[in-house]
Steps between C-alpha positions, in 0.01 A plus 500: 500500500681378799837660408273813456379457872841436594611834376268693658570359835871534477497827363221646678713747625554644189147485329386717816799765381386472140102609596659782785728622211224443295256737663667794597717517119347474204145473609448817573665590134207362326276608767533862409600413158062392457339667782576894405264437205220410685414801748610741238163703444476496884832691575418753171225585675658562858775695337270717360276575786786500705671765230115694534459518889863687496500739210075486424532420197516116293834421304457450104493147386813582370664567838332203654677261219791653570487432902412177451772432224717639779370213762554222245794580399660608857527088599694493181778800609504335855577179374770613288624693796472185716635248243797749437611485900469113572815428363654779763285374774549147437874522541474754795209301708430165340215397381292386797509865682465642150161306474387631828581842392298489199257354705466794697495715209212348402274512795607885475342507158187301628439728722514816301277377251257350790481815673501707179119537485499575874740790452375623183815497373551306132882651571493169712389274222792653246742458827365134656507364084890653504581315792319178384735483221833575726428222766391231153746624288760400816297162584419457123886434429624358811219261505605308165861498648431382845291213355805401274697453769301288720431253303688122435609469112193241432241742625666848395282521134153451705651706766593770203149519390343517827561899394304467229177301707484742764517822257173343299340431803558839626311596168194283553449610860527878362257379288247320742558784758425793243171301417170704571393273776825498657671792567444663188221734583535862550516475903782255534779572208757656773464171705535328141835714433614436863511090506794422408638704795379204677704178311773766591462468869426125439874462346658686732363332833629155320842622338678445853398117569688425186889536403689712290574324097767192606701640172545865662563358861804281327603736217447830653490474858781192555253333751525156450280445854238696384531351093459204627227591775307631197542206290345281766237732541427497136562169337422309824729206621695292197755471303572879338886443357424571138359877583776509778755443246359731255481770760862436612611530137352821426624604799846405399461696142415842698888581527590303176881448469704443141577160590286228559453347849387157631113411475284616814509215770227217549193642674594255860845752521478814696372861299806659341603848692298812460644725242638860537213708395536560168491858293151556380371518097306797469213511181763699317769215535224218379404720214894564413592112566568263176407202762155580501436623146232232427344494763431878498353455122325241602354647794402822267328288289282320719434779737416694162328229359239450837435861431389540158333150446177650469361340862421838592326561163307187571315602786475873361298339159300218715259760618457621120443136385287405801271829429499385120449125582154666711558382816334728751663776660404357868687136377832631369681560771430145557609382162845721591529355776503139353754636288713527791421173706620335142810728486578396916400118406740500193760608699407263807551263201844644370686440837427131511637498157810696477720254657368213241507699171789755603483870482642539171198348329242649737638847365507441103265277479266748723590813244425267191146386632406820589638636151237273324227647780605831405470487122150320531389741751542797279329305203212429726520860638490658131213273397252512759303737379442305185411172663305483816635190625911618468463699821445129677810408359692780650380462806650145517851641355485725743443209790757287254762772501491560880544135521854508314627803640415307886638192394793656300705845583277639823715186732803399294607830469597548866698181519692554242613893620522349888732153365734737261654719777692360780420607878718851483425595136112446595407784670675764217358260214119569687568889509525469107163245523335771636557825366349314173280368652356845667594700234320269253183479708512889524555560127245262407246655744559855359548389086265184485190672413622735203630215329185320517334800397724519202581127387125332671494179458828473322728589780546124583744445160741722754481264711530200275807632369645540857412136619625392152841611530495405907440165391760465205773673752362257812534205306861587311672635818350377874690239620217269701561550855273229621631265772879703493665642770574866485871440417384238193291800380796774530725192331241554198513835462826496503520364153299799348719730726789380392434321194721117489697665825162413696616137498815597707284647768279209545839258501644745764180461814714797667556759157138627520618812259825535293767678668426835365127489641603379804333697784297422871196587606273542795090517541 
């Protein structure tokens, strides 16, 4: 406990980083990822009145599903649009100004859908839900990133899936604001639509008090006054040398040579010389690269995997089993909701244990629990109608499964894409990270329904034979990153890069990448 105290004093400076990052990144994700559902009937019926008092006459249901398929899904396209340019901005602006951009872009979305009712305009809603996914489809990747590399080596797993926290609690308070009582009545849903405009203006009156990533001011920038301003600022006063030295040896593997070189200097010597800048690797580059083969599959699988794990199917079915189970229509939302305080908890849970079990195990042993949820779920699911008491049982799978997916993939998934890139492969890696990750939210949104439609209840095997195979290929082939520095991790994918010539690489601190991959790059 008093080592826990300690911690918090010292590093202060970064646990106030972690809840400003925190607020204005992927909060508002799973804000808007919950809260769209709630005021749906609401903005049906303003599009169509709105559609009346121009033309005088109502649009078919048809034409209404078909708006409002176009406002769900238009977060989706931004985001994809978004995700796709922070790599590009990133390396143009760095992340702290990108931030503030998308920060910007989001109080311009607040305030089309705020004033959309005002205007009678739902143009504004399909324009202000765009922009809401450009600005958190930028802050949405940089925000994993910029947490990575803030954070000291023992912290940088809880750090990791700080993502995950925030993004669950951004669900829950989408879900407590769409409430009835709340803001979820037919007067207030553009103020409802609008508040995340305001965590936006939070984030960006704080950004300035605190400094630029020390990894970037060192790596990228060459500005050992300011690195070491930030570390202060960050980590507080004490002895730093181990991250120092890690930092200083990255730094030293950006321009990798073909022999090797002396070890980086004790962390009491003066900081090396800035490097020239060095060329930049473009996505096209990573993709084409041998030296970051694994790492690619791996992040395809994960990404992939956090997709199609049937979370989404979870809360689409809990309203079906919560209408069987006869709970009354006035208490479900309520019951929903509890379903996301557990998921938030679980993953409260998951970042004080990722640096104790690892990340490795967090992920298969996450996709094998929630394989065994999966396959009793759709027992339960088929039965229910046969046995009274089975739809009780699903309802606590469903809590059970939530639980698992918290505890397991939702955090550890984000440390292990942030820990397998170095600082200049990062922000190219993240383009990749999101374009599935848009994409996949966007496909699911528009295919999701017809294949419950067609499969019902059996549309979970799908996804127990995609967490099945996640967890085989997790366990077989992800080196544990827990507790390494980012050259250790590289030194380990080396080996499935390059087979037994991974060992030479790991020998050599300096030959990052056999001489025929060798290459520089910039943010």
């Amino acid at each position: 406990m008093a080592s826990v105290l300690s911690d918090l004093v010292q590093y202060r400076g970064f646990f106030q980083m972690i809840l400003i990052l925190g607020i204005g990144g992927s909060f508002p994700y799973g804000f808007h990822i919950s809260v769209i559902n709630y005021p749906s009937m609401h903005i049906k019926r303003f599009m169509n009145a709105t559609w009346s008092s121009r033309h005088g006459s109502a649009l078919s249901p048809d034409s209404v599903q078909l708006l409002w398929s176009c406002v769900v899904s238009a977060y989706g396209l931004g985001g994809l649009l978004g995700g796709g340019a922070c790599g590009f901005l990133t390396a143009r602006f760095r992340k702290k100004k990108c931030q503030v951009v998308a920060n910007a872009v989001m109080v311009a979305a607040a305030l089309c859908v705020g004033l959309s009712e005002s205007a009678a305009s739902f143009e504004m809603i399909l324009l202000g839900r765009f922009l809401y996914g450009v600005g958190i489809g930028i802050s949405f990747s940089i925000h994993p990133q910029y947490v990575g590399e803030i954070s000291p080596k023992k912290l940088r797993g809880f750090a990791n899936a700080t993502v995950a926290v925030f993004l669950t609690l951004g669900k829950v308070a989408g879900q407590v604001a769409g409430l009835r009582e709340v803001l979820g009545g037919a007067p207030f849903w553009p103020l409802l639509l609008a508040l995340t405009g305001f965590s936006a203006l939070a984030q960006s009156a704080a950004l300035p008090c605190f400094p630029d990533s020390p990894s970037y001011l060192l790596l990228q920038k060459g500005n050992e006054e300011a690195f070491l301003k930030a570390i202060r600022h960050l980590w507080g006063p004490g002895d730093h040398g181990a991250e120092i030295e890690d930092l200083r040896r990255e730094q030293s593997q950006r321009c990798p040579s073909s022999s090797p070189s002396p070890p980086p200097p004790p962390s009491s010597l003066p900081l090396p010389l800035p490097l020239p800048p060095p060329k930049g690797l473009r996505v096209r580059e990573l993709l084409a690269s041998r030296s970051f083969r694994w790492q690619l599959y791996i992040t395809f699988a994960i990404m992939t995997t956090l997709q199609l794990c049937g979370i989404n199917a979870i809360y689409f079915y809990s309203f079906e089993v919560f209408h069987t189970a006869q709970f009354e229509e006035e208490t479900i939302p309520y019951v929903a909701l509890g379903v996301g305080v557990c998921e938030c908890l679980s993953s409260v849970l998951c970042s004080s244990l990722i640096e104790r079990f690892g990340r490795k195990r967090l992920l298969w042993g996450g996709y094998a629990a929630m394989v065994v949820v999966l396959v009793l779920l759709t027992v339960t699911l088929t039965l229910q109608h046969r046995f009274p008491w089975m739809h009780y049982v699903s309802v606590a799978l469903i809590f059970l499964f939530v639980v698992f997916y918290g505890i397991g993939p939702s955090g550890a998934t984000i440390a292990v894409m942030v820990e397998m890139f170095t600082q200049a492969f990062r922000p190219s890696a993240f383009v990749l990270v999101g374009i599935l990750n848009w994409a996949g939210l966007f496909l699911l949104g528009m295919g999701f329904p017809f294949v419950v439609a067609w499969l019902g209840p059996f549309c979970f095997l799908l996804f127990v034979a995609v967490l099945s195979a996640s967890a085989v290929f997790v366990y077989l082939f992800l080196p544990e990153t827990k507790g390494k520095s980012i050259v250790e991790i590289t030194a380990e994918f080396n080996k499935l890069n390059y087979g037994r010539k991974g060992d030479l690489f790991k020998a050599e601190p300096n030959s990052h990448f056999p001489k025929e991959d060798l290459f520089c790059t910039r943010l």
